[in-house]
C-alpha atoms as an extended CHARMM CRD file, in Angstrom:
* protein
*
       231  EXT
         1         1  UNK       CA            -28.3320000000        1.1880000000       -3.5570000000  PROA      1               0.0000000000
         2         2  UNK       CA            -25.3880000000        0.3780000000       -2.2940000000  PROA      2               0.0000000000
         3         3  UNK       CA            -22.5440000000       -0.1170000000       -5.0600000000  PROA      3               0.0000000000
         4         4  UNK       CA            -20.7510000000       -3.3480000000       -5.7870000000  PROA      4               0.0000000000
         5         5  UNK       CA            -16.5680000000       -3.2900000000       -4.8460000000  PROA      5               0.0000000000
         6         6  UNK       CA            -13.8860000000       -5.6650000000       -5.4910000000  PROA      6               0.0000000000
         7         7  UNK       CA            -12.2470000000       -6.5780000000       -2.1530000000  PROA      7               0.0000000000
         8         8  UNK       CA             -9.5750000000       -9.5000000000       -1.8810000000  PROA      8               0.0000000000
         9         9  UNK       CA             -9.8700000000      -11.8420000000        1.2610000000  PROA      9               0.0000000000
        10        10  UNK       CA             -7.6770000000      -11.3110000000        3.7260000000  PROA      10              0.0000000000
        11        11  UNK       CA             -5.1570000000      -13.1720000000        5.2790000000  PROA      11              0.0000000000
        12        12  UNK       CA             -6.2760000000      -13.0090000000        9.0400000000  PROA      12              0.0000000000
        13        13  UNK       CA             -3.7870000000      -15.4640000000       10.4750000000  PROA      13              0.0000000000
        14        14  UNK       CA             -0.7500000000      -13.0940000000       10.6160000000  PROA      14              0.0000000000
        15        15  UNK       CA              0.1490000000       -9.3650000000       11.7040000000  PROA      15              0.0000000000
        16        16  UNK       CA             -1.2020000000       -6.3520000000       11.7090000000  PROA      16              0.0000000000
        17        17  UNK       CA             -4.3400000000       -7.1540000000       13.0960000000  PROA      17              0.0000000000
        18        18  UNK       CA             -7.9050000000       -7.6340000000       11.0370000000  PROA      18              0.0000000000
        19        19  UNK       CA             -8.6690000000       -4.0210000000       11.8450000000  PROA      19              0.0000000000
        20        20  UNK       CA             -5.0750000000       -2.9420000000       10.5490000000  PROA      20              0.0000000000
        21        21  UNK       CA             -5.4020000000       -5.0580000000        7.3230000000  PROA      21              0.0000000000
        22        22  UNK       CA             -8.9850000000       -3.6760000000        6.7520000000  PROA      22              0.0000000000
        23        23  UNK       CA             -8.2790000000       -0.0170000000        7.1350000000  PROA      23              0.0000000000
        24        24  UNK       CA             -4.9030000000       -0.2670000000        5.1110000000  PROA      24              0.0000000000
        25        25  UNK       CA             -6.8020000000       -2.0180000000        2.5240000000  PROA      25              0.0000000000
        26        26  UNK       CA             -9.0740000000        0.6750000000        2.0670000000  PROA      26              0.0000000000
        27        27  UNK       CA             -7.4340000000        3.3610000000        3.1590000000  PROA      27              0.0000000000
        28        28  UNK       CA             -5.2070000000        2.8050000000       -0.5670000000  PROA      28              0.0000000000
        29        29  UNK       CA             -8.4610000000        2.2490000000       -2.3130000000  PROA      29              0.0000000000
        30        30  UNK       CA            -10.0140000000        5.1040000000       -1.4450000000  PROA      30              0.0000000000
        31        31  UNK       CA             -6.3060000000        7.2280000000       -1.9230000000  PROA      31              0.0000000000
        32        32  UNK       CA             -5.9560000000        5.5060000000       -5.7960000000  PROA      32              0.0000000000
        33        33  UNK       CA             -9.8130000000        6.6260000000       -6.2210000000  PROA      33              0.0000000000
        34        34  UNK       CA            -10.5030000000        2.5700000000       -6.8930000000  PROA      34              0.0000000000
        35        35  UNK       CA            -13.7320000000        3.7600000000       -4.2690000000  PROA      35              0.0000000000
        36        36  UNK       CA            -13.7940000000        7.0500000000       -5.4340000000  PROA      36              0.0000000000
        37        37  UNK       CA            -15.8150000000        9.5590000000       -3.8300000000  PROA      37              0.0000000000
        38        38  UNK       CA            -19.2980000000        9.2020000000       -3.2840000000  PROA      38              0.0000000000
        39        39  UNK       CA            -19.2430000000        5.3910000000       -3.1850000000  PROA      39              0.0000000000
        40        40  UNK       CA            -21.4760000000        3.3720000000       -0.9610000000  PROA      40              0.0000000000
        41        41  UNK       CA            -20.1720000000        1.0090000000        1.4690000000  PROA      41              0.0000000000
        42        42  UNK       CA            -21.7960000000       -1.3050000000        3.0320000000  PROA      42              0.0000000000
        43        43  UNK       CA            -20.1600000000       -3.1260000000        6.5560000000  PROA      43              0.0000000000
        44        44  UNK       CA            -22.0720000000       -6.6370000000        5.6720000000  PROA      44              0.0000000000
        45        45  UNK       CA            -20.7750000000       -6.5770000000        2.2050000000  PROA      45              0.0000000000
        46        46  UNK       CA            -17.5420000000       -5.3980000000        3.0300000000  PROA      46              0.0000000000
        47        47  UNK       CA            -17.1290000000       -8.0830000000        5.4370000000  PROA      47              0.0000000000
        48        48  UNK       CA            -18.6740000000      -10.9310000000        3.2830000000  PROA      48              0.0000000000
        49        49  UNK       CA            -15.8000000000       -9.7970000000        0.3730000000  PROA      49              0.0000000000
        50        50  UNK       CA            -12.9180000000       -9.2630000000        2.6980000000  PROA      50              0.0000000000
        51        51  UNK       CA            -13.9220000000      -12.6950000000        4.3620000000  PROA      51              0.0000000000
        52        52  UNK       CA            -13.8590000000      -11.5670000000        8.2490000000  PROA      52              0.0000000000
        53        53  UNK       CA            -16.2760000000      -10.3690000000       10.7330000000  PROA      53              0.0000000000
        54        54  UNK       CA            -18.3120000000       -7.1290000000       10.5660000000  PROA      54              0.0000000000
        55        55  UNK       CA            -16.2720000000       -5.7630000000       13.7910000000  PROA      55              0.0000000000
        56        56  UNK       CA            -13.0020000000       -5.4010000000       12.4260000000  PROA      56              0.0000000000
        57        57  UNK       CA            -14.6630000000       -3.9010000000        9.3560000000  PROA      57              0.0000000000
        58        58  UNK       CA            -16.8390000000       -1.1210000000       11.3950000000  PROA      58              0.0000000000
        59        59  UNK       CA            -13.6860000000       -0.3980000000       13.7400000000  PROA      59              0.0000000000
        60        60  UNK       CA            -12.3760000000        0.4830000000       10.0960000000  PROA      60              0.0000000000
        61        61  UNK       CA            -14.8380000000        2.3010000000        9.0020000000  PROA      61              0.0000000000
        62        62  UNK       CA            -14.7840000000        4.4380000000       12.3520000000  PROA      62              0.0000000000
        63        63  UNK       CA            -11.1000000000        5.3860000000       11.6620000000  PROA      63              0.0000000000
        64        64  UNK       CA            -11.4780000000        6.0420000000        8.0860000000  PROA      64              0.0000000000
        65        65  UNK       CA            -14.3350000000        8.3100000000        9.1480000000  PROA      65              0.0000000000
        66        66  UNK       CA            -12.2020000000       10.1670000000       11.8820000000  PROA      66              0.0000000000
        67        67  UNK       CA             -9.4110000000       11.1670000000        9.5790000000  PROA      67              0.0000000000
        68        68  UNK       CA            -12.1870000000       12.5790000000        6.6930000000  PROA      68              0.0000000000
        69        69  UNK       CA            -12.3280000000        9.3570000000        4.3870000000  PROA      69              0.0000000000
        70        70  UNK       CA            -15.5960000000        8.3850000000        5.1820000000  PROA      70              0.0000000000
        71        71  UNK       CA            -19.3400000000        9.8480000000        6.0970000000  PROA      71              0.0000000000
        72        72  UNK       CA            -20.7750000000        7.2080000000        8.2290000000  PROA      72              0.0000000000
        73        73  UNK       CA            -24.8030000000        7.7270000000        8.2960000000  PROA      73              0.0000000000
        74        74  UNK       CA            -26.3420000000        5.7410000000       10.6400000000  PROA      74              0.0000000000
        75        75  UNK       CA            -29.3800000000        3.3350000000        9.0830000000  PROA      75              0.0000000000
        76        76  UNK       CA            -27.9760000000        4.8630000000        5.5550000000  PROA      76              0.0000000000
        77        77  UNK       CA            -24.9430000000        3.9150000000        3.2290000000  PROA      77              0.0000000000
        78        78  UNK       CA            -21.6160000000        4.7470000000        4.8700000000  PROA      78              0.0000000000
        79        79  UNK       CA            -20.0860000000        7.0000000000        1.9020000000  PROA      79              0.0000000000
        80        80  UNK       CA            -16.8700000000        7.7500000000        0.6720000000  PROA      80              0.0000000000
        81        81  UNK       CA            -16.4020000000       11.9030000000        0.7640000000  PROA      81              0.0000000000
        82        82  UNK       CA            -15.7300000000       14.2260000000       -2.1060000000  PROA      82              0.0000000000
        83        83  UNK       CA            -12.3280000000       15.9980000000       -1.1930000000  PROA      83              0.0000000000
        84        84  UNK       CA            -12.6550000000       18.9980000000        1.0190000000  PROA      84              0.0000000000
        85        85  UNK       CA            -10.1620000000       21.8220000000       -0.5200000000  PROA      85              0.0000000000
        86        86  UNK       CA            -10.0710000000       23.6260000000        3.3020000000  PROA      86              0.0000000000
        87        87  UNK       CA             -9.1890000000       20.1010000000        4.7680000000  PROA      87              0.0000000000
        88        88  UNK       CA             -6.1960000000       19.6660000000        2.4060000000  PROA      88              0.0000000000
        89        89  UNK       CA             -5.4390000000       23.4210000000        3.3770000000  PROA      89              0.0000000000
        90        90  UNK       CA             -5.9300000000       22.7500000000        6.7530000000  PROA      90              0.0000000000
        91        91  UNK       CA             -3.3430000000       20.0890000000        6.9180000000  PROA      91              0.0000000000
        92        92  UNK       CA             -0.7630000000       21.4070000000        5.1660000000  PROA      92              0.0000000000
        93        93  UNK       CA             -0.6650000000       24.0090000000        7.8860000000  PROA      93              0.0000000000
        94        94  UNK       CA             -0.5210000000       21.2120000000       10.2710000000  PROA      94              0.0000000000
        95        95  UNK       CA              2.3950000000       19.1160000000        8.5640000000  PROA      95              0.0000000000
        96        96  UNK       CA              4.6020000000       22.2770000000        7.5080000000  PROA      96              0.0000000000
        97        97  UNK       CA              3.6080000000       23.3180000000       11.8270000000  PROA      97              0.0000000000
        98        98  UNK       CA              5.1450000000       20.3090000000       12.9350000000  PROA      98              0.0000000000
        99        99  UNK       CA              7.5880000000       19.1270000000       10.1020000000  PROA      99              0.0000000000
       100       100  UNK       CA              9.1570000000       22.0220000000       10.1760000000  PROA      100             0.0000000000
       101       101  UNK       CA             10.4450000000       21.4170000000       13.8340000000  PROA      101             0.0000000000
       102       102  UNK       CA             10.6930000000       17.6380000000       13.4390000000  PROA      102             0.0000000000
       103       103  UNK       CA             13.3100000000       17.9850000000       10.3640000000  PROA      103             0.0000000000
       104       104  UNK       CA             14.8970000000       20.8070000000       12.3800000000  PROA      104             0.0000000000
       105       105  UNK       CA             15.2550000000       18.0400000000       15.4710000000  PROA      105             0.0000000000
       106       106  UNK       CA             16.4580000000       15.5340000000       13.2110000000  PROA      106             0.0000000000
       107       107  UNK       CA             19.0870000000       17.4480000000       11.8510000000  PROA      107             0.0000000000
       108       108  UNK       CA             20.9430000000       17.4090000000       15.2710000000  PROA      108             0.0000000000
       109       109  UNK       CA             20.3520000000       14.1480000000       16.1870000000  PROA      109             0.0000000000
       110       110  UNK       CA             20.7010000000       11.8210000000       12.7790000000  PROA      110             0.0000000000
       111       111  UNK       CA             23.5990000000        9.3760000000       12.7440000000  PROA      111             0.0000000000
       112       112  UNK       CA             25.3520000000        7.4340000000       10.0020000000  PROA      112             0.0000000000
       113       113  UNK       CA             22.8160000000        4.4280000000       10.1420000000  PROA      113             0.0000000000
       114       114  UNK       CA             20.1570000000        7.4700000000       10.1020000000  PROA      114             0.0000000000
       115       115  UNK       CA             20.9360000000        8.9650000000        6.9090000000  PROA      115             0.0000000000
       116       116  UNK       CA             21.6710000000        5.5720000000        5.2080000000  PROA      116             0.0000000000
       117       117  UNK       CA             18.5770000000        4.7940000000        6.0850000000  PROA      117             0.0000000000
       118       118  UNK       CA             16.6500000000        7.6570000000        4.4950000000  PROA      118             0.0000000000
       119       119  UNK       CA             19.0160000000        8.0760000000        1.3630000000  PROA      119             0.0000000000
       120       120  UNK       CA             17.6870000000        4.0740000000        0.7150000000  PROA      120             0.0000000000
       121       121  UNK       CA             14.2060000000        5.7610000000        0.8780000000  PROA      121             0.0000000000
       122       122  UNK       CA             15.1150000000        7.9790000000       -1.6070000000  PROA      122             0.0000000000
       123       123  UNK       CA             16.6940000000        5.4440000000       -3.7850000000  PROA      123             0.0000000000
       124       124  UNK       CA             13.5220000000        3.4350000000       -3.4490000000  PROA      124             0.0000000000
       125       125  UNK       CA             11.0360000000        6.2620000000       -4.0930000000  PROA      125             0.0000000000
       126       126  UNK       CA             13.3390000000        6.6430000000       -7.7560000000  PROA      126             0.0000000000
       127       127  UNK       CA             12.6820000000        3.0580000000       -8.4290000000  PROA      127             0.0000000000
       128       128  UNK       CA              9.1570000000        3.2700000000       -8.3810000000  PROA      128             0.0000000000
       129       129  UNK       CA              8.8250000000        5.8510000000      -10.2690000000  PROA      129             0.0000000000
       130       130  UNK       CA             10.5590000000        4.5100000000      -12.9860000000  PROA      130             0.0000000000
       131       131  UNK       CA              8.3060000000        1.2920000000      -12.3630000000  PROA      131             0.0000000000
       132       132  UNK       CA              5.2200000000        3.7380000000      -12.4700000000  PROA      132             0.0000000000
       133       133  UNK       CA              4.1290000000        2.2650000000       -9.1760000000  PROA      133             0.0000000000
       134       134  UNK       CA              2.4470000000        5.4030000000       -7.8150000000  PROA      134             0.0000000000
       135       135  UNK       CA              0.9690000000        4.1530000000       -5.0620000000  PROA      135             0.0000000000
       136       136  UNK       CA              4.5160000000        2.5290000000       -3.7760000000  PROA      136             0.0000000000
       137       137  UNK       CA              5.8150000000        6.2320000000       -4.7700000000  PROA      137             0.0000000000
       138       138  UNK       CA              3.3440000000        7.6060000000       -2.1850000000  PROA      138             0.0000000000
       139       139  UNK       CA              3.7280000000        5.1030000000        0.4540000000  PROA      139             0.0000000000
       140       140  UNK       CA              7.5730000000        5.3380000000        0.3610000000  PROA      140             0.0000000000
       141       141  UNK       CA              7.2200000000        9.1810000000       -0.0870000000  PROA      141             0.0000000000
       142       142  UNK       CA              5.3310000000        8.6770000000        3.6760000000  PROA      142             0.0000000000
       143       143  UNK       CA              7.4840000000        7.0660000000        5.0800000000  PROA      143             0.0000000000
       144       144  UNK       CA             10.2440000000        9.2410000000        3.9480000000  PROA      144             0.0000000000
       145       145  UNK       CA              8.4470000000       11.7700000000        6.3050000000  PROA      145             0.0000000000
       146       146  UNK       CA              7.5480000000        9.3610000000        9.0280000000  PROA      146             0.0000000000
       147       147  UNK       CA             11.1900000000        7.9190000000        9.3730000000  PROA      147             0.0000000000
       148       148  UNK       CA             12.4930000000       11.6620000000       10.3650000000  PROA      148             0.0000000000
       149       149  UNK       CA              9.6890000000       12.3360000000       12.9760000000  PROA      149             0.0000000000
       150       150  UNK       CA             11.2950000000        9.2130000000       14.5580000000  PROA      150             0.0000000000
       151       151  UNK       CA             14.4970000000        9.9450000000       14.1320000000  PROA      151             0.0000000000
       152       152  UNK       CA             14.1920000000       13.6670000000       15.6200000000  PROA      152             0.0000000000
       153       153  UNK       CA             12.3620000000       11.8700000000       18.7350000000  PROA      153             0.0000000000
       154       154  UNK       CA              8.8140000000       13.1140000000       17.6020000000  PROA      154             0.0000000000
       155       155  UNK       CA              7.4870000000       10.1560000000       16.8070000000  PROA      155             0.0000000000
       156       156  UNK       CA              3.8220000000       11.5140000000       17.8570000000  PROA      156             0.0000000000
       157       157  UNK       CA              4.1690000000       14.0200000000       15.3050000000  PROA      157             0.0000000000
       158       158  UNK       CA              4.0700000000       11.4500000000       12.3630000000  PROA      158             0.0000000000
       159       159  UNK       CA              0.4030000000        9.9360000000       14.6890000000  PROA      159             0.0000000000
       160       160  UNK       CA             -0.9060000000       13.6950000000       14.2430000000  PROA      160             0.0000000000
       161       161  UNK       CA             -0.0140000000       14.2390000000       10.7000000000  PROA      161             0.0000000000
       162       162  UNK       CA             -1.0370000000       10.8690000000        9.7930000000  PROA      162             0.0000000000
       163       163  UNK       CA             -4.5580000000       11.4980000000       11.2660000000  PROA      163             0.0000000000
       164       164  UNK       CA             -5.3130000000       14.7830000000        9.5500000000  PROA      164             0.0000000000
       165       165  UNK       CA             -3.7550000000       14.3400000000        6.3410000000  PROA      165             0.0000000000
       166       166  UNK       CA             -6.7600000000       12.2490000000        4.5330000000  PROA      166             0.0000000000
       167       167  UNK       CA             -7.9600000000       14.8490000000        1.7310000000  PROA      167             0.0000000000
       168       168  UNK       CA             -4.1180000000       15.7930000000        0.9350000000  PROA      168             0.0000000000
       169       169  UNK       CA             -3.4280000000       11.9950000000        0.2740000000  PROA      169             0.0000000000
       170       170  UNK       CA             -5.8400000000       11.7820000000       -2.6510000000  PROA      170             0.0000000000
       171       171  UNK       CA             -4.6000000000       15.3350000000       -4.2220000000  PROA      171             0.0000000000
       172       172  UNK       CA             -0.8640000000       13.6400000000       -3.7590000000  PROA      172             0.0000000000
       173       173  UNK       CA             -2.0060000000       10.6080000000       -5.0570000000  PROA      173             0.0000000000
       174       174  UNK       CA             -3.6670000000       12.1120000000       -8.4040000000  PROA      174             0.0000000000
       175       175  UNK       CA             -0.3700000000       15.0200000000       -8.7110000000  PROA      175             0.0000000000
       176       176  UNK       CA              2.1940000000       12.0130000000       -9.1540000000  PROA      176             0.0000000000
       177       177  UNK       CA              1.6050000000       11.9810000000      -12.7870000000  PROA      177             0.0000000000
       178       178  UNK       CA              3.6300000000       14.9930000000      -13.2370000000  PROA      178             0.0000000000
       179       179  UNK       CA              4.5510000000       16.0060000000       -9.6940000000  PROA      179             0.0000000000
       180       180  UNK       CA              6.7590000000       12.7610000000       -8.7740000000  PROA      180             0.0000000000
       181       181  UNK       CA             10.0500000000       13.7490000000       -9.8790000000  PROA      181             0.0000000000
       182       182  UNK       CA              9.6300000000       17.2290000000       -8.0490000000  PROA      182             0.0000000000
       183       183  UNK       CA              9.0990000000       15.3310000000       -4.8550000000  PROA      183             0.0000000000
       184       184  UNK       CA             12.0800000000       13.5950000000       -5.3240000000  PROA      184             0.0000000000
       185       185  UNK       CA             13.8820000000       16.3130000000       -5.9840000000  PROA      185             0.0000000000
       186       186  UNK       CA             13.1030000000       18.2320000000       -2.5870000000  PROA      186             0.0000000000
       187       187  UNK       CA             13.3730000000       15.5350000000       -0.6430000000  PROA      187             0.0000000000
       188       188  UNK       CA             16.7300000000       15.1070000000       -1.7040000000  PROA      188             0.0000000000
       189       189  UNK       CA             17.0700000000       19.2400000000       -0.8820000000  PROA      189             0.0000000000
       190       190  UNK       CA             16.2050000000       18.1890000000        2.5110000000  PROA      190             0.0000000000
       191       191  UNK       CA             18.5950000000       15.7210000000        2.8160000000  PROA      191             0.0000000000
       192       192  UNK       CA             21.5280000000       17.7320000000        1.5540000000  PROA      192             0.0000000000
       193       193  UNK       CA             20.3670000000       19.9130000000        4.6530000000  PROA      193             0.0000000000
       194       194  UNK       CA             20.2040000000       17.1190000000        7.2000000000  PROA      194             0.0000000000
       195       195  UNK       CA             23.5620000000       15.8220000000        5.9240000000  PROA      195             0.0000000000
       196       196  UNK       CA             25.1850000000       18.8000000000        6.2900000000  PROA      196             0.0000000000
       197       197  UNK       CA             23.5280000000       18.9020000000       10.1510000000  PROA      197             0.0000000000
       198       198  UNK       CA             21.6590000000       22.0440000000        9.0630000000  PROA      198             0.0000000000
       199       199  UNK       CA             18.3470000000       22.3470000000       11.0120000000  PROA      199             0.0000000000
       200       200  UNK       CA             17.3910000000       25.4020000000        9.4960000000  PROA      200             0.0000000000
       201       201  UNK       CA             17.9990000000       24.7750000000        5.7450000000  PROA      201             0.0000000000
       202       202  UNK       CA             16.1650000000       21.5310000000        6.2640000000  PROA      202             0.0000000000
       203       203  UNK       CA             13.2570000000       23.5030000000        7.5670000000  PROA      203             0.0000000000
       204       204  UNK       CA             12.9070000000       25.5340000000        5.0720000000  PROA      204             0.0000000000
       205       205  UNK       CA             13.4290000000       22.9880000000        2.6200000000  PROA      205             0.0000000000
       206       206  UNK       CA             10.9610000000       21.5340000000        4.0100000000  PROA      206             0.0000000000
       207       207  UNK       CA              8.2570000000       24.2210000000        4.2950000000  PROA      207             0.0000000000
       208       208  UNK       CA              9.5240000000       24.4960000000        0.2510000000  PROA      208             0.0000000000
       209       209  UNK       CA              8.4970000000       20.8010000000       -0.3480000000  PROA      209             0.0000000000
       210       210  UNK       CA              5.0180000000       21.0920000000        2.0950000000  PROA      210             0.0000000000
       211       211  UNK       CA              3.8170000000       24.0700000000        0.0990000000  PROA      211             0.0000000000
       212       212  UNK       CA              4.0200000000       22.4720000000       -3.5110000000  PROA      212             0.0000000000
       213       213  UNK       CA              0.2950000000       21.4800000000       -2.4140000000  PROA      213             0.0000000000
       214       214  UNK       CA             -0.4640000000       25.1820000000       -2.8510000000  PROA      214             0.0000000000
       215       215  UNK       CA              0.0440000000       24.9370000000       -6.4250000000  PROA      215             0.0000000000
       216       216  UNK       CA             -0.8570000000       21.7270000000       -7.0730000000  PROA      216             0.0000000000
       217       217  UNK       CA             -4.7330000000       21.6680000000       -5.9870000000  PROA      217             0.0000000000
       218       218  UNK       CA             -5.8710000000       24.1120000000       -8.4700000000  PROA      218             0.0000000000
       219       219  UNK       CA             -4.7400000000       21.9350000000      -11.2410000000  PROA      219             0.0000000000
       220       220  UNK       CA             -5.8680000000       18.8900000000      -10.1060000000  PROA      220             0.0000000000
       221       221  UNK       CA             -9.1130000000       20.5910000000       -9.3550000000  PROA      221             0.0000000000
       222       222  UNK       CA             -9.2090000000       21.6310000000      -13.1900000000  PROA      222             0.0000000000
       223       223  UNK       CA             -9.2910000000       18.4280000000      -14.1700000000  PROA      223             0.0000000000
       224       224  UNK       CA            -10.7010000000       16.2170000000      -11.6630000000  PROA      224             0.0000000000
       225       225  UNK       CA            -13.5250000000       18.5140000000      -10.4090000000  PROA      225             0.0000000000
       226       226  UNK       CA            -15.9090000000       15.7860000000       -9.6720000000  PROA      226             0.0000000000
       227       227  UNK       CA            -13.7530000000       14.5820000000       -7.1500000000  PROA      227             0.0000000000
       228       228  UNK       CA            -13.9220000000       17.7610000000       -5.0580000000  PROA      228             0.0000000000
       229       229  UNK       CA            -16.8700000000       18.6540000000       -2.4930000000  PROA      229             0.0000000000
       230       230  UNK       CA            -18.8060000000       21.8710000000       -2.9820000000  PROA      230             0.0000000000
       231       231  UNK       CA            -17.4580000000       24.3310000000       -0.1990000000  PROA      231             0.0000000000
C-alpha cells in the first residue's frame, strides 16, 4: 500500500517551474528523512496533494531517480532508497576530483565582490546554526560550494556534483547535529586560502573538508542503520 505524505500545494503561478518546485520540494523531504527510505510514492497522490498535474510530478520523479533518490518500478510503488554506503563513497571521490581543481581555479580568479560574497555565506551558514535550522545549514553549506565552481569558471562542475551527490546529502543532513560547527570551521580554512590567493592550500583544505565524510558515515551508520541499504 502505498503510504500517506504531507505535501503543501504549490504555488504554480511564479518561477522555477512546476517541475523545479516539485523536485526541490522533495528533494528536502527525502534529505530531512520526512520520506525516509523505503516510502511509497505514488505520482496520482503526489499530484492530487501538491495540487498540479501528474507530468510535472513524474518529470520529478525521473530526476530524483537519476541522481539515486528514488527506485521507480514500473506498475509498482515508486520507492524512496535506503542509502547506498559505495554511492556516498563514490561521490566523495567525485566532489574532492573536481573541487579540488575548482577551489584551486577560484583562487586565481576571485575578486573583492567574490570573497564578500562567500564570507556572507559563511556568516549566514553561522546564523543558522545558532537558529538550529539544519536544513538552511545544508542548503547554504551548498551553495557555499556551488558559488566557487562559478566563480573559478566551472560552473558545470557544481551540475556534476550536484547530480551524483544524492546518498551523501542525507549522511550530511543527519551529521549536522554534531558535525555543523566543523563545517564551518573548514570552510572558513578554505577561505583563509582563497583570500590569501593560494590555490594550493585551498585545495587541500578542501580535500581536508571533502574527506570528513570518511569519518562521519560509520557513526551515523551506528545509529541510524535502518536508513542504510544492505550492500
Amino acid at each position: 500500500m502505498v503510504e500517506p505524505v504531507s505535501l503543501r500545494i504549490l504555488d504554480t503561478q511564479r518561477a522555477p517551474s512546476v517541475t523545479e518546485q516539485v523536485f526541490e520540494l522533495l528533494y528536502a523531504q527525502v534529505v530531512e528523512l520526512l520520506l525516509p527510505p523505503g516510502t511509497k510514492l505514488s505520482e496520482v497522490e503526489v499530484a492530487k496533494q501538491m495540487g498540479v498535474s501528474r507530468q510535472p510530478v513524474r518529470d520529478a520523479f525521473y530526476r530524483l531517480s537519476q541522481q539515486g533518490f528514488l527506485q521507480i518500478r514500473p506498475q509498482r510503488a515508486t520507492v524512496v532508497t535506503h542509502i547506498s554506503e559505495q554511492g556516498v563513497l563514490q561521490a566523495r571521490f567525485i566532489r574532492t576530483a573536481l573541487e579540488m581543481e575548482t577551489v584551486r581555479a577560484a583562487a586565481e580568479r576571485l575578486n573583492d565582490d567574490h570573497i564578500a560574497a562567500l564570507d556572507d555565506l559563511v556568516s549566514r551558514q553561522i546564523s543558522a546554526i545558532d537558529s538550529g535550522d539544519k536544513m538552511l545549514f545544508h542548503g547554504l553549506d551548498d551553495e557555499f560550494h556551488r558559488q566557487i565552481c562559478i566563480m573559478s569558471d566551472h560552473e558545470f562542475a557544481w551540475a556534476l556534483i550536484r547530480d551524483s551527490k544524492a546518498h551523501m546529502d542525507r549522511v550530511r543532513y543527519l551529521s549536522l547535529s554534531f558535525g555543523a560547527q566543523s563545517a564551518i570551521d573548514e570552510h572558513k580554512h578554505i577561505m583563509a586560502a582563497l583570500k590569501a590567493r593560494d590555490g594550493d592550500a585551498a585545495a587541500a583544505h578542501m580535500r581536508i573538508h571533502l574527506s570528513g565524510i570518511l569519518s562521519i558515515i560509520s557513526r551515523i551508520r551506528e545509529t541510524h542503520g535502518q536508513y542504510f541499504a544492505l550492500e
